[in-house]
VOLUMPA-233154 format. One record per residue (C-alpha): x, y, z. Coordinates in steps of 0.05 Angstrom, whole numbers, padded with zeros to 5 digits, always signed. Layout:
BEGIN
XYZ/...
//
This chain:
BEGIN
+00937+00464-00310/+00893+00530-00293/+00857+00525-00350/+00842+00444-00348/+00810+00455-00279/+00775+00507-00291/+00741+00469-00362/+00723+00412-00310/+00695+00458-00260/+00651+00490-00321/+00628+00417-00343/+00609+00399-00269/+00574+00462-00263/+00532+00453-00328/+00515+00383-00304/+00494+00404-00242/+00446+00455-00271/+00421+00416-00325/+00405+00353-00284/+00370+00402-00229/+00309+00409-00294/+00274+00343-00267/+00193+00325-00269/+00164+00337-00201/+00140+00281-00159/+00064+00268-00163/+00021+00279-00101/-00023+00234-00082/-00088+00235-00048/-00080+00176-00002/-00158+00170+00037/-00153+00130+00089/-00228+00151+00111/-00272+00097+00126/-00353+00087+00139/-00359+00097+00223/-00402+00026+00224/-00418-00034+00179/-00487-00011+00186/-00514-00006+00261/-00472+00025+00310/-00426-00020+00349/-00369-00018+00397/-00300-00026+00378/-00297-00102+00411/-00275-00144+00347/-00268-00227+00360/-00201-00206+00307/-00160-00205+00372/-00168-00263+00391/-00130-00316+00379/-00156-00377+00334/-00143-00426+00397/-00198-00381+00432/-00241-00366+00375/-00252-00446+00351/-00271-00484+00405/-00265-00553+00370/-00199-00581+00397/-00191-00622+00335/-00200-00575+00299/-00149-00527+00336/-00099-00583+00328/-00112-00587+00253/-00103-00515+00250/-00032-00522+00292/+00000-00580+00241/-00013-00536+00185/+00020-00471+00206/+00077-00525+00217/+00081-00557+00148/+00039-00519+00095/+00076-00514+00038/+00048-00444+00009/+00069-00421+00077/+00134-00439+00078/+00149-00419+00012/+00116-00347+00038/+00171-00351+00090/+00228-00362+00034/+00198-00302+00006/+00216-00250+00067/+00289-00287+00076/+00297-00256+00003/+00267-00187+00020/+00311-00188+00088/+00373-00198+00040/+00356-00142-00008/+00353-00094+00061/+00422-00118+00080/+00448-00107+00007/+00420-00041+00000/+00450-00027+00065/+00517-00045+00036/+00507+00003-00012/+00516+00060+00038/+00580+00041+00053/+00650+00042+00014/+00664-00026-00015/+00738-00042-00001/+00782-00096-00032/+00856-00115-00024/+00897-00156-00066/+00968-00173-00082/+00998-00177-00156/+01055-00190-00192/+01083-00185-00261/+01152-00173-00299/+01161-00117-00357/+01223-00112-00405/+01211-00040-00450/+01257-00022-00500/+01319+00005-00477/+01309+00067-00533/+01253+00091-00492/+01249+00150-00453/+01222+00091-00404/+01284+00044-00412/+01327+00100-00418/+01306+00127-00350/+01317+00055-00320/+01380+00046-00350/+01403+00113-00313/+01379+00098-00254/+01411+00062-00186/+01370+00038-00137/+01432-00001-00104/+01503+00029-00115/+01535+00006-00170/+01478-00040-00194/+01434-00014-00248/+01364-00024-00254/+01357-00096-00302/+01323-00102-00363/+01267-00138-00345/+01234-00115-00279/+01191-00144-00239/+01123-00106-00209/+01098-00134-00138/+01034-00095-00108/+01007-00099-00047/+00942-00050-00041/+00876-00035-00016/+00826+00002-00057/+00766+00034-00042/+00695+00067-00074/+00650+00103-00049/+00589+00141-00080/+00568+00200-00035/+00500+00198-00026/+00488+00263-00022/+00417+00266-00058/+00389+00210-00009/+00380+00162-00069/+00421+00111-00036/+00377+00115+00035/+00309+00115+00000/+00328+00049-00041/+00343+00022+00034/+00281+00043+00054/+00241+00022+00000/+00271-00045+00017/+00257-00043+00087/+00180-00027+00067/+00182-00086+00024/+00212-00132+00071/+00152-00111+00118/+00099-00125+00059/+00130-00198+00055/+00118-00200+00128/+00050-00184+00130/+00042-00218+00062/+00046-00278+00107/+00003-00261+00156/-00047-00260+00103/-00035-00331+00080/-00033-00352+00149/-00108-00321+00156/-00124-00352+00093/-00098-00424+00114/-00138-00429+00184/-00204-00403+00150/-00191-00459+00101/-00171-00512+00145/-00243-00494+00190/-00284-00490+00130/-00256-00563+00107/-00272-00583+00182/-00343-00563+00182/-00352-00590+00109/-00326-00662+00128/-00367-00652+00203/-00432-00636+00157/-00417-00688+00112/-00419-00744+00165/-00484-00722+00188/-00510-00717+00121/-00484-00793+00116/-00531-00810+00188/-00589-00779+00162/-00590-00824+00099/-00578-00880+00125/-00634-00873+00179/-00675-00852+00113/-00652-00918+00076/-00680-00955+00147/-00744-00916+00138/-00756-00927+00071/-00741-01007+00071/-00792-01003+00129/-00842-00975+00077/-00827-01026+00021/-00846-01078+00073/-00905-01051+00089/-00918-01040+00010/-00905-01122+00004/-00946-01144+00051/-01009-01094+00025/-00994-01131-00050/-01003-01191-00019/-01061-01173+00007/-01088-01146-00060/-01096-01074-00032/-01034-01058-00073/-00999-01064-00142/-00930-01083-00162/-00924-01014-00185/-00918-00994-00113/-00871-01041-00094/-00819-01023-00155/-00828-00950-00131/-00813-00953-00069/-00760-01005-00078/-00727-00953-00133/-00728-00898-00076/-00695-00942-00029/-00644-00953-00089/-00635-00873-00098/-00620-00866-00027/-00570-00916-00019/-00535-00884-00084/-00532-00821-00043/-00500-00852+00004/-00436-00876-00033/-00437-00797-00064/-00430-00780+00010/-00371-00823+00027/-00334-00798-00034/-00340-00722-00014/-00319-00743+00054/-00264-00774+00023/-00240-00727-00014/-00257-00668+00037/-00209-00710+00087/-00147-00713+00027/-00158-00636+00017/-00155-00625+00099/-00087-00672+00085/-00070-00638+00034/-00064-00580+00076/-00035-00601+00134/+00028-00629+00080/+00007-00699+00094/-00006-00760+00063/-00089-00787+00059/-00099-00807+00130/-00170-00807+00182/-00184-00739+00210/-00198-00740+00289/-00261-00709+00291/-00325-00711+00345/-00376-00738+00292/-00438-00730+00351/-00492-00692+00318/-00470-00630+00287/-00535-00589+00290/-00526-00577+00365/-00461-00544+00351/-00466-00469+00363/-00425-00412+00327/-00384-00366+00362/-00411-00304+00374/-00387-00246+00323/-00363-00169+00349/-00349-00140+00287/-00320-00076+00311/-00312-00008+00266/-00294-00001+00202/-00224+00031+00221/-00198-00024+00261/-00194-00054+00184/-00136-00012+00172/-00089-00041+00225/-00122-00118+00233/-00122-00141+00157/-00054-00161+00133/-00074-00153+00072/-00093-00080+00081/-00025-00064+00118/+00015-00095+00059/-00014-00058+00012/+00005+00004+00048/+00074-00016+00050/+00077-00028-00022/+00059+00047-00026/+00101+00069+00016/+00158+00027-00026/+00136+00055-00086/+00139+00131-00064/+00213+00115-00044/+00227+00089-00107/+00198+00146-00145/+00244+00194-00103/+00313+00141-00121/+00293+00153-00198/+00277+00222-00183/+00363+00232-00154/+00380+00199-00215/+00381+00263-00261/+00424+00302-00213/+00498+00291-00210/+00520+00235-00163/+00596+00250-00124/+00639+00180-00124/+00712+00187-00084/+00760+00125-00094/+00829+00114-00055/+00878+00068-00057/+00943+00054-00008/+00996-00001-00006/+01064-00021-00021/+01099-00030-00098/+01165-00048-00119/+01208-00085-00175/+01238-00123-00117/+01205-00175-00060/+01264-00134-00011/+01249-00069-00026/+01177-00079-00020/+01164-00057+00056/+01221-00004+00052/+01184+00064+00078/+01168+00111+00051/+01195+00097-00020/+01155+00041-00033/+01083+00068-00014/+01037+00087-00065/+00970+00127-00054/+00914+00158-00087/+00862+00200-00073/+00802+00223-00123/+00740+00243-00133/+00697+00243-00184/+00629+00296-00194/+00582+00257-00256/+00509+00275-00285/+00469+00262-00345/+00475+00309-00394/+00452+00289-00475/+00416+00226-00471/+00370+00220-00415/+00315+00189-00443/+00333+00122-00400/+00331+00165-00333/+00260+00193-00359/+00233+00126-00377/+00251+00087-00307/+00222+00160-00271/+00162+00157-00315/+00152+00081-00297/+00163+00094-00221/+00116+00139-00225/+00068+00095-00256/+00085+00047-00204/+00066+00096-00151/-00003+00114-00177/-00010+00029-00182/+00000+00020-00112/-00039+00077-00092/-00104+00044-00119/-00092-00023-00099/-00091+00000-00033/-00156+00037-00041/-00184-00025-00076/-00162-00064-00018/-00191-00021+00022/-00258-00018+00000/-00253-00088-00016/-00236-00103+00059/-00304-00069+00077/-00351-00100+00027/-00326-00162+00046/-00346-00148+00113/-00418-00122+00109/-00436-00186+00068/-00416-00228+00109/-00444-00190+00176/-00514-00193+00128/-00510-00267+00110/-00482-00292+00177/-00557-00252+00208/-00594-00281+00145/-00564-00353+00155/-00590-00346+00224/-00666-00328+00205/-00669-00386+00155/-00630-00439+00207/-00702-00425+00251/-00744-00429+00186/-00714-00501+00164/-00708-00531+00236/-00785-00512+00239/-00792-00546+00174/-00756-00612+00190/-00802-00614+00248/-00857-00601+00203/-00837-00659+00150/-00809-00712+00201/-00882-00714+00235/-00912-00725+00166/-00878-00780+00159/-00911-00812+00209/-00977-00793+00205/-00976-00808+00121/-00953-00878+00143/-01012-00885+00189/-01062-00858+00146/-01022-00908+00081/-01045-00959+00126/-01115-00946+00140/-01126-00940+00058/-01134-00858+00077/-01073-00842+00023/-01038-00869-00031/-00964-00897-00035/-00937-00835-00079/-00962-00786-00008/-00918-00829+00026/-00856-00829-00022/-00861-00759-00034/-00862-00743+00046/-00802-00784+00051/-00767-00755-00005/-00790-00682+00020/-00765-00707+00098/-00696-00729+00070/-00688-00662+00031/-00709-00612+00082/-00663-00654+00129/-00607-00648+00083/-00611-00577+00070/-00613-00561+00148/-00551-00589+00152/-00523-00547+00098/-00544-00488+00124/-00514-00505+00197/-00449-00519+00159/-00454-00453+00117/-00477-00415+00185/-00400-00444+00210/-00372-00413+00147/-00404-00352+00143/-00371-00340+00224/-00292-00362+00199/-00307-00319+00136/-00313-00257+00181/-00262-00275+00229/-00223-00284+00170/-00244-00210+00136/-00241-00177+00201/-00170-00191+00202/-00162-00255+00253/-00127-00323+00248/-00063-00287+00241/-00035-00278+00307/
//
C-alpha cells in the first residue's frame, strides 16, 4: 500500500512540474492617449450629456424618437442578446460551486452461490436464524457531490470574462440605441425637407404656367413662335414630373420612419411650416477624452478586451494540474427495513483527485495559442475604435462649420435668382430678352431653391451625426 501511494504521489508530482512549462501571457500596449482638442481648444462642455428630449427640440420628433426605443425590433433583439450574456454569468458562477445531486435506486442481484460472493452471503445472518437469500435486493438512498478546486483561478477568470461580456452586451445596446435616434432624426429632417422641396415646386409649376400664358398671348400677337410656347409648356411638364418624384420619396421616407418605429405605413405628425427657418442646435464638442467614457461603442470594445485577457489567463490554468474532491453519503441495504437502521446502513466516501496534462497537449496549446490571438484581436479593435471615434468627429465638427459657410452662400443666391425672375419677366415683356432668358432663370431659381433646402436638411444631419459620434442619444 506504501509503495502504491508513493507511485501516485510521484505521477502527481511529475504532472505538476511538467504542466508548470507553459507560454507566457503576451503584454500588451493598451494607449489609451488621445489628441487634447479636435483642432481649436475647447472646454470640456459636450451636448453628449444631454438627453435627446433636450437636444431635439421638435416634439414630434421627440415622440417619434420615444415609440421606437419602445418597439424597434433590432433593439429588442439587442436586449435578448444581454438576457443570454446575464445567463452565461450565472452559469459560470455555478461553476464555482460543488454540484450536488441525490437520488434513490433500486435493483435485485442473484450471484452464484460458488462464489467467494455467494459463499460469503450464504454464511452470513443478518437476522438470527435467517440466512441472507439468494437473490438480494439493493435500495440506495444518497447524495453525491463534485467539486473542482479552483485553485489556479481558472474557474473565477471564466466568471469574469463573462461578467465583462455581459457589460459589452450592455453597452452594445447603448450603441444601437444611439444609432436608432440619429436615424429616426435624420428620416425626420429628410421627410421635413422633402415637403418643402414639394412647396417650392409647386409655387414653381404656378410660376411657370404664368409664363406660358404670357408666351400665348405674345404668339398671338405675332411677337412670338410656337416654338416658345412648346418650350415653356415642356418645362411646366418637367416640373410637375418632379413633383410626383417628390411625393414618392416622401412616401417612402414616411414607411422607413414606420419601419422604424415597428409600425405599419401610417401619416407622420410633423410641423410642415417652412423648414428653412428652423435652426440647429448649437454643438459643444468637448475633448477628445471624454470619447473614452461617452461612446458605447468605445466602452464595449474595452470590455471585449478585458474579456479576452481573462480568457487568455483560463487557457493559460489549463496546463497545470486541476484538484477535483467528490463525496457521497446516504443509506444502502438489501432490505426496505433495514434501510434507516444506524450506523450499519450508512455508506460514505470521500476522495480526491490531483490531474494534469502530461503527453498530448497539443489541444491545450492550440485553444492558448487561439486565446491569445483573440487577445491581440481585441486589442486593435479597440484602438481602431478608437481612432475611428475621433475621425469621425473632426469631420463632422469640419462639415457641420463648412455646411454653415455655404447655407449663407446659397440663401444669398436664392435671393439673387428669385429677383431675376422678375426682372427677366419684365424685360420678356418689353421685347428686351428672349423666352430661353426666361426659362433658364426659372430653371436656375427652382434649382438653387432646391439645393438650399438640401443643404438646410444636411446642416440638421451633420448636428445628429455629431451628437451621435460624440456619444449622445443613449441615455
Amino acid at each position: 500500500m506504501y509503495k502504491i501511494n508513493k507511485y501516485i504521489l510521484l505521477l502527481g508530482l511529475s504532472s505538476a512540474v511538467i504542466s508548470c512549462k507553459v507560454p507566457a501571457i503576451t503584454k500588451l500596449a493598451n494607449n489609451k492617449v488621445s489628441p487634447k482638442f479636435y483642432g481649436l481648444p475647447s472646454d470640456s462642455n459636450n451636448v453628449a450629456t444631454i438627453p435627446y428630449q433636450s437636444f431635439f427640440t421638435d416634439k414630434n420628433l421627440v415622440n417619434l424618437i420615444d415609440t421606437a426605443l419602445k418597439n424597434n425590433q433590432e433593439l429588442q433583439i439587442t436586449l435578448q442578446e444581454i438576457e443570454i450574456a446575464r445567463n452565461d454569468v450565472k452559469f459560470r458562477q455555478g461553476e464555482l460551486l460543488p454540484s450536488v445531486i441525490a437520488g434513490i435506486g433500486a435493483g435485485v442481484e442473484k450471484v452464484g452461490r460458488y462464489t467467494s460472493q455467494g459463499a460469503g452471503d450464504a454464511s452470513t445472518e443478518i437476522t438470527p436464524g435467517k440466512p441472507v437469500p439468494d437473490a438480494l435486493t439493493d435500495i440506495t438512498l444518497a447524495a453525491s457531490a463534485n467539486w473542482e478546486v479552483d485553485v489556479w483561478k481558472k474557474l473565477h477568470n471564466a466568471k469574469k470574462a463573462a461578467i465583462s461580456r455581459y457589460l459589452a452586451s450592455v453597452e452594445g445596446k447603448n450603441f444601437v440605441v444611439t444609432n436608432l435616434v440619429a436615424e429616426v432624426a435624420n428620416s425626420y429632417y429628410e421627410l421635413l425637407s422633402l415637403d418643402n422641396q414639394l412647396a417650392v415646386v409647386k409655387q414653381n409649376i404656378a410660376i411657370q404656367k404664368n409664363a406660358l400664358e404670357i408666351i400665348k398671348v405674345q404668339k398671338e400677337a405675332a411677337r412670338e413662335t410656337e416654338l416658345a410656347v412648346q418650350k415653356f409648356k415642356a418645362e411646366v411638364f418637367n416640373s410637375e414630373s418632379l413633383e410626383f418624384d417628390i411625393l414618392q420619396k416622401i412616401k417612402e421616407t414616411e414607411n422607413k420612419i414606420n419601419f422604424l418605429l415597428a409600425r405599419y405605413p401610417q401619416e407622420i405628425p410633423r410641423d410642415k411650416t417652412d423648414f428653412l427657418t428652423l435652426i440647429p442646435s448649437k454643438i459643444l464638442s468637448g475633448i477628445p477624452s471624454q470619447l473614452l467614457n461617452n461612446r458605447p461603442d468605445i466602452k464595449q470594445a474595452e470590455l471585449e478586451l478585458t474579456a479576452a485577457k481573462l480568457d487568455v489567463k483560463v487557457a493559460r490554468a489549463e496546463f497545470y494540474p486541476s484538484l477535483g474532491i467528490s463525496a457521497t453519503a446516504g443509506f444502502q441495504a438489501f432490505k426496505p427495513s433495514f434501510l434507516f437502521k444506524f450506523p450499519e446502513s450508512v455508506l460514505y466516501s470521500l476522495a480526491g483527485d490531483l490531474a494534469g496534462p502530461l503527453i498530448n497537449r497539443n489541444t491545450i496549446k492550440a485553444a492558448y495559442n487561439t486565446a491569445n490571438a483573440m487577445q491581440l484581436e481585441a486589442l486593435y479593435n479597440y484602438q481602431k475604435t478608437v481612432l475611428n471615434a475621433y475621425m469621425e468627429v473632426s469631420n463632422q465638427l469640419s462639415n457641420v462649420s463648412n455646411l454653415e459657410k455655404s447655407y449663407d452662400l446659397k440663401s444669398k443666391e436664392v435671393d439673387a435668382l428669385t429677383k431675376s425672375i422678375t426682372i427677366s419677366n419684365d424685360l420678356f415683356k418689353s421685347a428686351r430678352a428672349d423666352y430661353l432668358e426666361v426659362l433658364l432663370t426659372q430653371r436656375d431659381a427652382l434649382s438653387s431653391k432646391l439645393e438650399l433646402i438640401e443643404t438646410k436638411q444636411q446642416q440638421f444631419n451633420a448636428i445628429t451625426a455629431i451628437y451621435q459620434q460624440l456619444g449622445g442619444g443613449w441615455r
